[in-house]
C-alpha positions in Angstrom: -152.7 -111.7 40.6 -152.1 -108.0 39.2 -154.7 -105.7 39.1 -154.6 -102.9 36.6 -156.0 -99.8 37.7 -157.1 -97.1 34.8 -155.1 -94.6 35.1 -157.3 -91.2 36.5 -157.2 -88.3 33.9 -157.5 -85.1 34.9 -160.2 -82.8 33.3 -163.7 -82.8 32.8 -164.0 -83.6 29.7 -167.7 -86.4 29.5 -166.8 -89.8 28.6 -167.0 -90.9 25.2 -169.5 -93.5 25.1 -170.1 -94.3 20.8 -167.4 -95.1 18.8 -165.7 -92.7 16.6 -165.2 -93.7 13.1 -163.3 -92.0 10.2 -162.6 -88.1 10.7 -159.2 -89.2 10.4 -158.3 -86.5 7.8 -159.8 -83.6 10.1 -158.3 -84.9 13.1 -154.9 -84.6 11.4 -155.9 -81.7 9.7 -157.3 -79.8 13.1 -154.0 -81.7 14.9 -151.5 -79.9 12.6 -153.4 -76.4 12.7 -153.2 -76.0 16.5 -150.0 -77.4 16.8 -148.0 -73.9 16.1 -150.6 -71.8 17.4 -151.8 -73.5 20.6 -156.0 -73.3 19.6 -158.0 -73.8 17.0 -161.5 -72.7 16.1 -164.1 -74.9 14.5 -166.8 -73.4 12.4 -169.7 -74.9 10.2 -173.3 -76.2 10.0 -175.3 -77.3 13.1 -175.1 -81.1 13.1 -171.9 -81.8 11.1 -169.6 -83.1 13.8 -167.5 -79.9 15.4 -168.4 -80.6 19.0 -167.7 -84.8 18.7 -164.5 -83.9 16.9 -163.2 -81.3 19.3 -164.1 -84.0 22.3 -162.3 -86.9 20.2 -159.5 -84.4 19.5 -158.9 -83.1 23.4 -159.6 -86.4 24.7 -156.6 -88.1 22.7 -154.3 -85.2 23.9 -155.0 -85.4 27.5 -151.6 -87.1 27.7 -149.6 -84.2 26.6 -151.4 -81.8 29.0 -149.6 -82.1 32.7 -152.8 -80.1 34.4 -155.6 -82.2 32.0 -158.1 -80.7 29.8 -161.3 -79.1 30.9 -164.6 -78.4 29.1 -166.1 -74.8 29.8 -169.9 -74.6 27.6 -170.2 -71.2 27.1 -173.0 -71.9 24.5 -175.9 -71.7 27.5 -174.9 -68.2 28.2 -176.7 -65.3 27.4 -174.5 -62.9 29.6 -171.0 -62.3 28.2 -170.0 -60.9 31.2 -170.2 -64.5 32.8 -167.9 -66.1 30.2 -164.5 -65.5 32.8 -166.6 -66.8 35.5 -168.3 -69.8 33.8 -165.0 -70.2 32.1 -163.2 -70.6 35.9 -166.1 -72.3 37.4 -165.5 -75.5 34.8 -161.5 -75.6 35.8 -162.8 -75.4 39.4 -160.6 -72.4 40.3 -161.9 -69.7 43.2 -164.1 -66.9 42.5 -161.1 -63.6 43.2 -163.9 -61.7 44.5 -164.6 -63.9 47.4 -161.4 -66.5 47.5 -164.6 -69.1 47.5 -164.7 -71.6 44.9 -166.9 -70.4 42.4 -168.8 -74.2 42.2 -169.9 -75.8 45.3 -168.6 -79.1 43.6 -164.9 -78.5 42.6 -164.0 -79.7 39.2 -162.1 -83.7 39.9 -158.7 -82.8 40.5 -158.6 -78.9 39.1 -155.4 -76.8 39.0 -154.8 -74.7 40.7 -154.9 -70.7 39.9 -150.7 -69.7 40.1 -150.2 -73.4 38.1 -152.4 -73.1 35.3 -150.4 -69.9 34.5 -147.7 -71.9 34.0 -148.1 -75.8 32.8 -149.4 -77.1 30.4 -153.5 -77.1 30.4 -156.1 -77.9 27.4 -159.3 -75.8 27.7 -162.2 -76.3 25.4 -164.7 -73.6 24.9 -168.2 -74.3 23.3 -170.0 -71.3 22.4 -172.6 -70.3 20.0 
């Protein structure tokens, strides 16, 4: 008997535990936006659906990613000054201070520093 293991993604993006219905217009519409640019930038009400969509959106392009997608809430801060930091402490990269991780906990399988500059890596920023 075969036992199929899930394949492990890498990232930190949280799991999606509801079912995503419809949204297939902004999807594709968000999909083809990004696409030549490499971001995108979602704007709108509180409560409409920006932060579910960009989740639904990063999660279904993990594939295309070589060094995953990461999740860096910057929406908690009330120092911009810790935006590079908190931004670096979700992708589980070292503090260049120190040379310590910035985390005690590093990020499940995070790239590392000299890679991110050059493969492929999704990062979502939430911010207010």
């Amino acid at each position: 008997m075969t036992t199929l293991v899930p394949e492990r993604r890498k990232g930190n993006l949280p799991a999606e535990v509801t079912s995503f219905i419809g949204r297939r217009r902004e999807l594709s519409q968000v999909r083809d936006a990004s696409s030549g640019t490499g971001w995108s930038l979602y704007a709108g009400w509180a409560g409409v659906g920006k932060t579910r969509l960009a989740l639904h959106l990063a999660a279904d392009l993990q594939r295309s990613f070589t060094d995953g997608v990461w999740l860096a809430e910057l929406s908690v801060l009330r120092n911009a000054e810790l935006a590079a930091r908190t931004v670096a402490a979700s992708l589980g990269l070292p503090d260049e201070a120190t040379g310590d991780p910035v985390d005690a906990q590093p990020a499940p399988r995070h790239p590392s520093p000299r890679r991110l500059a050059t493969l492929p890596v999704l990062i979502v920023i939430f911010f207010d």
